[in-house]
BALORO-491580 format. One record per residue (C-alpha): residue number from 1; residue in three letters; chain; x, y, z. Coordinates in Angstrom, 3 decimals. Layout:
BEGIN
+-----+---------+--------+----------+----------+----------+
! num ! residuo ! cadena !     east !    north !       up !
+-----+---------+--------+----------+----------+----------+
! NUM !     ALA !      A !        X !        Y !        Z !
...
+-----+---------+--------+----------+----------+----------+
//
This chain:
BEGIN
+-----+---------+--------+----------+----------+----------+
! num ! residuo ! cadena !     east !    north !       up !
+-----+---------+--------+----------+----------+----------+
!   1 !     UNK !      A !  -17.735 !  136.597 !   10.150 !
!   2 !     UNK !      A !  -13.712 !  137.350 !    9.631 !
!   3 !     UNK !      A !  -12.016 !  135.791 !    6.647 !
!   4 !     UNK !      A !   -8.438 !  135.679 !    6.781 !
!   5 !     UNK !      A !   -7.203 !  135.164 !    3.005 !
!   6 !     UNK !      A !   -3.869 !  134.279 !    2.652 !
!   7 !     UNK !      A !   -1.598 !  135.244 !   -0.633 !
!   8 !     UNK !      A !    1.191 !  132.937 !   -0.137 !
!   9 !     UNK !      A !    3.550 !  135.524 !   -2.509 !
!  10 !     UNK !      A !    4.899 !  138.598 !   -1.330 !
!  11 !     UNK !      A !    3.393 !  140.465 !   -4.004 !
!  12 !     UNK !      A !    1.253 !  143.311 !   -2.580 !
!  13 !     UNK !      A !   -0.152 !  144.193 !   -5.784 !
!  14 !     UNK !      A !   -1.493 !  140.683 !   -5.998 !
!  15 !     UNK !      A !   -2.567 !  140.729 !   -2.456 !
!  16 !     UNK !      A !   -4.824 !  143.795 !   -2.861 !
!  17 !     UNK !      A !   -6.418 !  142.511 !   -5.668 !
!  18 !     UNK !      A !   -7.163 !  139.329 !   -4.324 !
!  19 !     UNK !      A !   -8.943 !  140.861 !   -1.750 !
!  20 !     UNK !      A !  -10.790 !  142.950 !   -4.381 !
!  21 !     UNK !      A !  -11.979 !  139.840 !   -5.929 !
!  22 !     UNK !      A !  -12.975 !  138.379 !   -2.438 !
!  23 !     UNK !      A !  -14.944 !  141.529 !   -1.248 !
!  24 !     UNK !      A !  -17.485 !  141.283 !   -4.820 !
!  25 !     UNK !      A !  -18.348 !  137.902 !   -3.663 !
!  26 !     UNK !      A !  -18.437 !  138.108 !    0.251 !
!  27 !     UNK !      A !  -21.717 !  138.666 !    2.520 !
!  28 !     UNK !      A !  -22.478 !  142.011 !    3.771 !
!  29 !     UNK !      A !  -21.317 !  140.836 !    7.018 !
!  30 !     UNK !      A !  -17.932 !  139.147 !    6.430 !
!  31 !     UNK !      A !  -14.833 !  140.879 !    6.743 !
!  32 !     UNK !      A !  -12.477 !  140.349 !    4.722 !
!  33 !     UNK !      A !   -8.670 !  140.468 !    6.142 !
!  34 !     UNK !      A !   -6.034 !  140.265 !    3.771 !
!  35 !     UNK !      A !   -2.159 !  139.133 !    3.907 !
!  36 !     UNK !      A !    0.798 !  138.080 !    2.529 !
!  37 !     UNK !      A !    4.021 !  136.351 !    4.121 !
!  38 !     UNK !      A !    6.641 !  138.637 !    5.636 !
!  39 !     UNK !      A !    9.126 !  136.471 !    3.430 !
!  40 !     UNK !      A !    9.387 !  134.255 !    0.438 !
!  41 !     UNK !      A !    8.868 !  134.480 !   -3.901 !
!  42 !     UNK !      A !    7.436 !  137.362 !   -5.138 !
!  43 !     UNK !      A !    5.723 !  134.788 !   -7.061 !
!  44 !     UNK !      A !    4.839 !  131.271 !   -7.398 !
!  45 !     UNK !      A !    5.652 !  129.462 !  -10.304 !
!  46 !     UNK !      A !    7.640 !  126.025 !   -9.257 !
!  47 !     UNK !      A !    7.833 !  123.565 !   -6.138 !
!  48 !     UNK !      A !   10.662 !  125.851 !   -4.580 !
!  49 !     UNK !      A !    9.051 !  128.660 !   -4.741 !
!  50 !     UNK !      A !    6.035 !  126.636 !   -3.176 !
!  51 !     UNK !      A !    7.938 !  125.125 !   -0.356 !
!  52 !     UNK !      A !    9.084 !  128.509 !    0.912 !
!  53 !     UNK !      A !    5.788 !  130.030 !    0.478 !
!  54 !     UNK !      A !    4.567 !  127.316 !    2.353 !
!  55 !     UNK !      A !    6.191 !  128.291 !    5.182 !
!  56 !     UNK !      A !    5.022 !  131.707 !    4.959 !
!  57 !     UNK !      A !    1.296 !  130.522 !    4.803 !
!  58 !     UNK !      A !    2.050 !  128.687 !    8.421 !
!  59 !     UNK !      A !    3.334 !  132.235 !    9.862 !
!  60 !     UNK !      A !    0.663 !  133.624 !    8.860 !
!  61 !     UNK !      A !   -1.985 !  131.488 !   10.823 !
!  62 !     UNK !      A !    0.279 !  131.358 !   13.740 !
!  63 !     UNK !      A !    0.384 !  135.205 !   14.245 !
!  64 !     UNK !      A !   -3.356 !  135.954 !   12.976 !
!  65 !     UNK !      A !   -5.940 !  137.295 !   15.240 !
!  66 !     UNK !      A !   -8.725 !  134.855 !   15.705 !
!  67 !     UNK !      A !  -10.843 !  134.385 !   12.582 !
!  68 !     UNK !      A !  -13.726 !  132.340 !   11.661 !
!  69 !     UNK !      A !  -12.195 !  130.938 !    8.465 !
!  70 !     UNK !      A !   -9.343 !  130.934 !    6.310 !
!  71 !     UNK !      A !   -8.753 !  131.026 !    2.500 !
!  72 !     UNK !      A !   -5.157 !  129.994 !    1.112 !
!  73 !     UNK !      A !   -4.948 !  132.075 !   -2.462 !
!  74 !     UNK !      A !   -2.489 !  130.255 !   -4.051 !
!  75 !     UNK !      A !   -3.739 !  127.318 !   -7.088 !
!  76 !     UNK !      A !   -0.789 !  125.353 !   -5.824 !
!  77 !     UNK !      A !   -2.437 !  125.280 !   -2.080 !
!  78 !     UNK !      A !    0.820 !  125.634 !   -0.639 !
!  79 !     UNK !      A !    0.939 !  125.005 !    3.532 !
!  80 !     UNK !      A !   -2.623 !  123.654 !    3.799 !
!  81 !     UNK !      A !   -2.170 !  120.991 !    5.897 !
!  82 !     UNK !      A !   -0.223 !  122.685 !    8.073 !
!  83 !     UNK !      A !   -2.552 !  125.932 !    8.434 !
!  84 !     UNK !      A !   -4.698 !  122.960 !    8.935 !
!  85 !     UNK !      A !   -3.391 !  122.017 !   12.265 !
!  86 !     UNK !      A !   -2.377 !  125.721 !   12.982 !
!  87 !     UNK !      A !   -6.275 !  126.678 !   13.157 !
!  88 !     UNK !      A !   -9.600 !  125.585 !   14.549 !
!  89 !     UNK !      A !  -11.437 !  127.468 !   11.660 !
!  90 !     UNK !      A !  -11.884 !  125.483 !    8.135 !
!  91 !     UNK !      A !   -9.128 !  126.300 !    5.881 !
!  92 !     UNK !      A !   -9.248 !  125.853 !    2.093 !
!  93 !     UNK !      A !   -7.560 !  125.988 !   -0.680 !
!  94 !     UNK !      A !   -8.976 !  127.580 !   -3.924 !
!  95 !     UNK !      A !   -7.091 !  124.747 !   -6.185 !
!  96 !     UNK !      A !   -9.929 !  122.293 !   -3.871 !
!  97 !     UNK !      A !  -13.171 !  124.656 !   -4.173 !
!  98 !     UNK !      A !  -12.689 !  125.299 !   -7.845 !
!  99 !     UNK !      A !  -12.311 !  121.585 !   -8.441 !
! 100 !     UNK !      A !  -15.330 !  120.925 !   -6.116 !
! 101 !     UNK !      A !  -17.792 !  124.072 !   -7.424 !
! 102 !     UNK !      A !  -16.775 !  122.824 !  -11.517 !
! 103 !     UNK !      A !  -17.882 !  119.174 !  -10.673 !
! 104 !     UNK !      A !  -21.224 !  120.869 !   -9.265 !
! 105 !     UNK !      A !  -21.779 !  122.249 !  -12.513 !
! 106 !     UNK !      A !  -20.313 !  120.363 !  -15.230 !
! 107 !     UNK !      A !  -19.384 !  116.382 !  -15.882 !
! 108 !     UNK !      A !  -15.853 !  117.367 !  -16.755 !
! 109 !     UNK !      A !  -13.428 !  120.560 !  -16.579 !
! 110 !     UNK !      A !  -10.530 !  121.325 !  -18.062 !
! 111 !     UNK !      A !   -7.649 !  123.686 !  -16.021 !
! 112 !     UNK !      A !   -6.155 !  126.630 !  -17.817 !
! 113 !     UNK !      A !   -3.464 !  127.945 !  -15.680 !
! 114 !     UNK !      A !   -0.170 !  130.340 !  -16.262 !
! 115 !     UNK !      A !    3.263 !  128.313 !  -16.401 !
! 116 !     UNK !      A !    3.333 !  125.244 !  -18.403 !
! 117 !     UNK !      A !    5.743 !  123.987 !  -15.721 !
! 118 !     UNK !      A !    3.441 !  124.592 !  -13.128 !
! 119 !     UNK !      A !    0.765 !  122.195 !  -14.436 !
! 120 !     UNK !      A !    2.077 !  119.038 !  -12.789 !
! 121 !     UNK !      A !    1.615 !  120.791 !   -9.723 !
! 122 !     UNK !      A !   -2.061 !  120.883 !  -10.504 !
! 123 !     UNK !      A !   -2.510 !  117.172 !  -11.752 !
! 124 !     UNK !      A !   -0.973 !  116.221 !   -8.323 !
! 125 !     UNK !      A !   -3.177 !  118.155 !   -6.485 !
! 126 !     UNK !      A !   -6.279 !  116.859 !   -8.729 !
! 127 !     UNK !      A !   -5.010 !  113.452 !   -7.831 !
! 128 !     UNK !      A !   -4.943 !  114.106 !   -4.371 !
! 129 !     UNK !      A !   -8.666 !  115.700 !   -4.021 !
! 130 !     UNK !      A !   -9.730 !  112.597 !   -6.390 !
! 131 !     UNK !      A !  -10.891 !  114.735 !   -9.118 !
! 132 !     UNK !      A !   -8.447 !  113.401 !  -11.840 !
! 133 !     UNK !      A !  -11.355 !  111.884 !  -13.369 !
! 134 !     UNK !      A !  -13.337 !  114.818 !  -13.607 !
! 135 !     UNK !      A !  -10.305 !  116.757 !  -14.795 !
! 136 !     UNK !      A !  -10.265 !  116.337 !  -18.016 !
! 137 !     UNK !      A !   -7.154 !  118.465 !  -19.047 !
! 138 !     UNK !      A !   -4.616 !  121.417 !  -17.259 !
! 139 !     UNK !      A !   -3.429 !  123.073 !  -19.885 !
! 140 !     UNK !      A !   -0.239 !  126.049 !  -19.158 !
! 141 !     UNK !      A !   -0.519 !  129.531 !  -21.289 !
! 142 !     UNK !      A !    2.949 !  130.065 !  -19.907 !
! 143 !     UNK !      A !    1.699 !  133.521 !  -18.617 !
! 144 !     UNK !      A !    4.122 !  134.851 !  -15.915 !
! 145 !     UNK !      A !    2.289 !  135.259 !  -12.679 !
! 146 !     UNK !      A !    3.245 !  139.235 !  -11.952 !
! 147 !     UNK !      A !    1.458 !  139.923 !  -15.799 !
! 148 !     UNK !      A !   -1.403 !  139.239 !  -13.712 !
! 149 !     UNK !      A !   -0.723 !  141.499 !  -11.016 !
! 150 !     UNK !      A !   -2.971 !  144.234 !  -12.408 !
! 151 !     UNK !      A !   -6.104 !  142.152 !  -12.752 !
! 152 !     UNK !      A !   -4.483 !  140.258 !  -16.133 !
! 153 !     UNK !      A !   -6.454 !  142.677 !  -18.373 !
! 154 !     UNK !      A !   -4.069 !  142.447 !  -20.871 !
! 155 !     UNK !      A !   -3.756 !  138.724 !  -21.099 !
! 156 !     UNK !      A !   -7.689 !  138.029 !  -21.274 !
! 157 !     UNK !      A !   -7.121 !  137.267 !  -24.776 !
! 158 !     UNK !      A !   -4.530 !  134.742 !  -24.593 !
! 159 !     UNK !      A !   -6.218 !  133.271 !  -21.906 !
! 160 !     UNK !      A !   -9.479 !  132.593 !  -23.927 !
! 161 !     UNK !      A !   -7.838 !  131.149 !  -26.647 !
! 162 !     UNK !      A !   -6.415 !  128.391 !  -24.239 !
! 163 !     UNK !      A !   -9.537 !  128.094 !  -22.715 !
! 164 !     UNK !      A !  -11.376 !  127.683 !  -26.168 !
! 165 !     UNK !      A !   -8.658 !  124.998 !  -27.218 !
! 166 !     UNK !      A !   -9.243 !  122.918 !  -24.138 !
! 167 !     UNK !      A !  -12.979 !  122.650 !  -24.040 !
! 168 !     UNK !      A !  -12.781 !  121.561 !  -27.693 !
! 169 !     UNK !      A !   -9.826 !  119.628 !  -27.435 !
! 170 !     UNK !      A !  -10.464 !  117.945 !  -23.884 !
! 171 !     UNK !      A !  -14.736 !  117.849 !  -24.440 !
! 172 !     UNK !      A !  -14.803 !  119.661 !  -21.129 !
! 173 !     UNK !      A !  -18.508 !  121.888 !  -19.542 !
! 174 !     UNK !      A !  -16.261 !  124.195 !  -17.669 !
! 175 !     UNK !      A !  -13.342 !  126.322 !  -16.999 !
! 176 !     UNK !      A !  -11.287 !  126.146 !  -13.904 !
! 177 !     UNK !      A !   -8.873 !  129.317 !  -13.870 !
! 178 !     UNK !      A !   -5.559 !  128.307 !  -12.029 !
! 179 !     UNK !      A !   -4.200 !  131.499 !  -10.505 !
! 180 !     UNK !      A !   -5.663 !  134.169 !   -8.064 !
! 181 !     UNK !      A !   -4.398 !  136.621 !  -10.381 !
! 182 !     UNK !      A !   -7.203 !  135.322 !  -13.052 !
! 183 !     UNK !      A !  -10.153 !  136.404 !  -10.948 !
! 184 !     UNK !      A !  -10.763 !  139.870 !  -12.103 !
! 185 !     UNK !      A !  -11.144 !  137.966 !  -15.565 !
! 186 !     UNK !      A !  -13.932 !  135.703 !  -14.577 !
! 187 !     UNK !      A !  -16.799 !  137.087 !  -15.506 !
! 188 !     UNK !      A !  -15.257 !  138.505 !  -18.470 !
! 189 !     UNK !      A !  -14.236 !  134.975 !  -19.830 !
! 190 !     UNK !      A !  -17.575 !  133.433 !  -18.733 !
! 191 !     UNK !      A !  -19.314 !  136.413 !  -21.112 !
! 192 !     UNK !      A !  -16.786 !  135.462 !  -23.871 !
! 193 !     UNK !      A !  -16.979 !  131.586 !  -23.578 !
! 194 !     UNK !      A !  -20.518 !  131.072 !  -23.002 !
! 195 !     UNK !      A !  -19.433 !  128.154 !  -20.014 !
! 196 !     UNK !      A !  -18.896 !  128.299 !  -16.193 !
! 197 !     UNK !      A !  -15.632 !  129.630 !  -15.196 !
! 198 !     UNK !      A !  -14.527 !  129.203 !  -12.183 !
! 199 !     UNK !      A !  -12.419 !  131.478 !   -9.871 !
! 200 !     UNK !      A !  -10.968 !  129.480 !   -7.128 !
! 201 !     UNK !      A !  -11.123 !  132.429 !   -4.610 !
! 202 !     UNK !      A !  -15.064 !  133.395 !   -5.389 !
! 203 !     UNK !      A !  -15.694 !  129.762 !   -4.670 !
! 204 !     UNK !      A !  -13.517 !  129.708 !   -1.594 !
! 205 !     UNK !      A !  -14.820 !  132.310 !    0.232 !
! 206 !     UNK !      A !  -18.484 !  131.141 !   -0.181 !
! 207 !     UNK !      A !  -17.484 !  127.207 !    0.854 !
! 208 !     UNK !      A !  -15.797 !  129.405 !    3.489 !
! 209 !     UNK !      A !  -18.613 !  131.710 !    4.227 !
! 210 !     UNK !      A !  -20.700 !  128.223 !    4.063 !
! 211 !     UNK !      A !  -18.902 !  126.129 !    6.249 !
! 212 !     UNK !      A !  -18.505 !  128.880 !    9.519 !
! 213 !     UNK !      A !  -21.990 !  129.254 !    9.100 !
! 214 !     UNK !      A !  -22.598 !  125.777 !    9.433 !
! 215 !     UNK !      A !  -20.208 !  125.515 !   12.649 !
! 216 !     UNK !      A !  -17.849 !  123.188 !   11.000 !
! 217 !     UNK !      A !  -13.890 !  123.880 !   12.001 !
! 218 !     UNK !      A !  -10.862 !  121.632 !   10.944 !
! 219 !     UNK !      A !  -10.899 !  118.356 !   13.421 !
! 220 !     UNK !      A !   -8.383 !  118.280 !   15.820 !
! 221 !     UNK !      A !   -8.472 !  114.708 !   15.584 !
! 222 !     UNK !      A !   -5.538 !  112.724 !   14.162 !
! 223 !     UNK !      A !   -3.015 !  114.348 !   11.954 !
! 224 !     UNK !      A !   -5.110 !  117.771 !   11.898 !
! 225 !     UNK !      A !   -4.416 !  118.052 !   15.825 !
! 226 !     UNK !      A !   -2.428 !  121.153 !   17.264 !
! 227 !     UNK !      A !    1.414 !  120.655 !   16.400 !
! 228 !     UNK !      A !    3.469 !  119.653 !   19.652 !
! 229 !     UNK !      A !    4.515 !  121.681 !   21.551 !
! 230 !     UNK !      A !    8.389 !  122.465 !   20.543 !
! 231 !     UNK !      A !   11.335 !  125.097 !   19.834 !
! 232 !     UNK !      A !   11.737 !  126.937 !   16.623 !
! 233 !     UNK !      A !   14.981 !  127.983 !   15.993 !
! 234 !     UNK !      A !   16.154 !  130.643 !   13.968 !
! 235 !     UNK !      A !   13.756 !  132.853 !   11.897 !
! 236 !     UNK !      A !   11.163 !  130.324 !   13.156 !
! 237 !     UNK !      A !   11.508 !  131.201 !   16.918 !
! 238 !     UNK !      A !    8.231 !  132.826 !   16.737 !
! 239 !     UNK !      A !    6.302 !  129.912 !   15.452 !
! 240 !     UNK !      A !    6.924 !  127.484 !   17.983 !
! 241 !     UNK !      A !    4.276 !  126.232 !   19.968 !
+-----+---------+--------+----------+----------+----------+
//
């Protein structure tokens, strides 16, 4: 199968090693295709940054080659509806398969992310999926996202002593780690803390891998049908439909 994964910052650092990440989990037979907007933050870290790279998640499903799947690598799961509608294949977000694998695997989790400002953005999205009662916590290490551009080796550390704090402090069974930069450091942390941690791209490609497999696309029923057909103006001209 083809797996398009999406890095919804213009960092190409990040991008490669998001696909790194992707490749250790991925059958022998998917192909993994990574990609990053032609515009937009260099990284994520607040609801403006978000909206723009929302936009370039949607130009990047709108000029991909066909694919069997999609993977949005971004905590913040910015432009999923609308890569959604853009695509036949299942899209997901890895915010929505790390909630979903850490409430296979443990009665409550608790969300250790970069930005302290960032972690509203993550109790919205927990409210949205319904998991804000297995959430038990989203804590911020105020990390900058680029210090994680190199894998984050150098803020393991700090993030294990958040991590530590909130399963004490919130009672949690698991780890959810919110940024795609944190997934070289997942089996590190899961060594160190002796719990599941969970890397929201490892679990997106296999719900992704799961889901072609199964035949299952997005429904093109209701609000998930193809946008109308329309002129884009602008920079957008080559997104219409």
């Amino acid at each position: 199968m083809k797996l398009l994964i999406i890095n919804p910052n213009t960092s190409t650092a990040m991008t490669t090693g998001i696909a790194a990440a992707a490749r250790q989990v991925a059958a022998a037979d998917t192909r993994i295709v990574a990609v990053q907007p032609s515009f937009g933050p260099l990284s994520i870290e607040g609801h403006f940054d978000e909206t723009i790279a929302a936009a370039g998640v949607a130009e990047q499903v709108r000029l991909a080659a066909p694919h069997d799947a999609v993977v949005i690598a971004c905590f913040g799961d910015p432009g999923l509806d609308a890569a959604r509608e853009a695509t036949r294949a299942p899209v997901l977000g890895i915010a929505e398969a790390a909630f979903h694998a850490a409430s296979f695997v443990a009665t409550g989790f608790s969300v250790v992310t970069t930005m302290t400002r960032t972690c509203v953005i993550a109790e919205h999205l927990l409210h949205r999926y319904g998991f804000e009662r297995r959430c038990r916590g989203v804590h911020g290490t105020d990390i900058p996202v680029l210090a994680l551009e190199d894998g984050g080796a150098g803020c393991v550390d700090q993030i294990e002593a958040a991590a530590r704090e909130a399963l004490s402090r919130d009672r949690s069974g698991a780890i959810v780690l919110g940024c795609a930069g944190m997934a070289a450091l997942c089996a590190e942390l899961t060594r160190r803390l002796g719990v599941p941690v969970i890397d929201g791209v490892a679990a997106a490609v296999k719900f992704a891998e799961g889901l072609a497999a199964l035949g299952l696309g997005t429904s093109q029923h209701g609000d998930y049908a193809p946008p109308l057909p329309k002129t884009y103006a602008g920079w957008a001209a080559p997104l219409g439909w």
